[in-house]
Steps between C-alpha positions, in 0.01 A plus 500: 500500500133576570504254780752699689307805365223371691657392837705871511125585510386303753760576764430899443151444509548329861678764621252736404248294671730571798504865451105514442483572155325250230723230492257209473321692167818519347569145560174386326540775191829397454395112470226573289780715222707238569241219395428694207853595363685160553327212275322248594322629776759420804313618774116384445203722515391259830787596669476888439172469615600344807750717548272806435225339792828508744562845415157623573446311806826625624399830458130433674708368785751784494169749591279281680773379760563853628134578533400126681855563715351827645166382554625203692681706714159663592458780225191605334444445174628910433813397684538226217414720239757752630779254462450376166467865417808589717683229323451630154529824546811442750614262172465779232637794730773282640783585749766700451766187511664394179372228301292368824267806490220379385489155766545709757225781428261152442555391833478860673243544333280210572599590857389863458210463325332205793606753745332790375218333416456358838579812694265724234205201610580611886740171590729547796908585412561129611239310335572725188856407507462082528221590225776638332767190560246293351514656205846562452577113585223447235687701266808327551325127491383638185777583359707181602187298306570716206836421454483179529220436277735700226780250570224222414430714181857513418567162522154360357600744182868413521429143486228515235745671239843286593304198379 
C-alpha cells in the first residue's frame, strides 16, 4: 500500500517538475516520510542523501545554464543576470495558459530579462536578441536536465523501497 503510495508520488512530482514547480523536493521529502513510516528503514539514509545532492545540483544547473547560455551567446554578465531573474520572475508570474503557465512565463522570461538587460547596457536590437536566444535555449537545456535528473530520482527512490 505505501509502496504505491509512494510511486503515485513520484509520477506527480515529475510532472510538476515539468510544470516548474518543486517536484524534485517533494520527491526527496516524500522518501525521507516514507523511510521513516514503513519499518525497517527501506530506503537508506545514503540513498536520500544521494538523492538530495541530485536535487540540489539540478537546481544549480536549472539557474546557472540560463545565465552561462546568454553569456555564450555574447552577453554581459547583466544580460545573464537578467535571465535568471527573467526566468524566476517569468516562473512565479507565469502565462496566462492553463496548467503550462508557469513554463512558459520561465522561458519568456529568461528571454525578456537577457534582452533588457542587454539593451538597458547599450547592446544593438540584434546582438540583444541572439543574447536573448542564448538564454532562452539555456533555459530550455535547463529544464530538459531537470527532468531527467527527477526521473533518475524517481527511479533511484523507486528502486530503493521495492527491495
Amino acid at each position: 500500500m505505501y509502496l504505491l503510495i509512494l510511486v503515485c508520488v513520484i509520477a506527480l512530482s515529475l510532472i510538476l517538475i515539468v510544470l516548474g514547480l518543486p517536484g524534485l523536493w517533494i520527491m526527496v521529502a516524500t522518501a525521507v516520510t516514507y523511510n521513516m513510516i514503513v519499518k525497517g528503514d527501506p530506503i537508506g539514509w545514503v540513498s536520500i542523501v544521494a538523492v538530495t545532492v541530485l536535487a540540489f545540483i539540478a537546481e544549480l544547473l536549472e539557474f546557472s545554464l540560463t545565465g552561462k547560455y546568454a553569456r555564450k551567446y555574447g552577453g554581459s554578465r547583466r544580460a545573464g543576470w537578467g535571465a535568471i531573474i527573467g526566468s524566476m520572475v517569468g516562473a512565479m508570474v507565469g502565462f496566462p495558459v492553463p496548467i503550462v503557465g508557469p513554463v512558459i512565463g520561465a522561458f519568456v522570461g529568461a528571454f525578456l530579462g537577457a534582452l533588457i538587460a542587454e539593451v538597458t547596457r547599450g547592446s544593438s536590437a540584434g546582438d540583444a536578441t541572439r543574447v536573448a536566444k542564448g538564454a532562452l535555449i539555456g533555459r530550455v537545456v535547463s529544464t530538459g536536465l531537470k527532468i531527467g535528473i527527477g526521473f533518475t530520482i524517481g527511479i533511484w527512490i523507486f528502486i530503493a523501497a521495492a527491495k
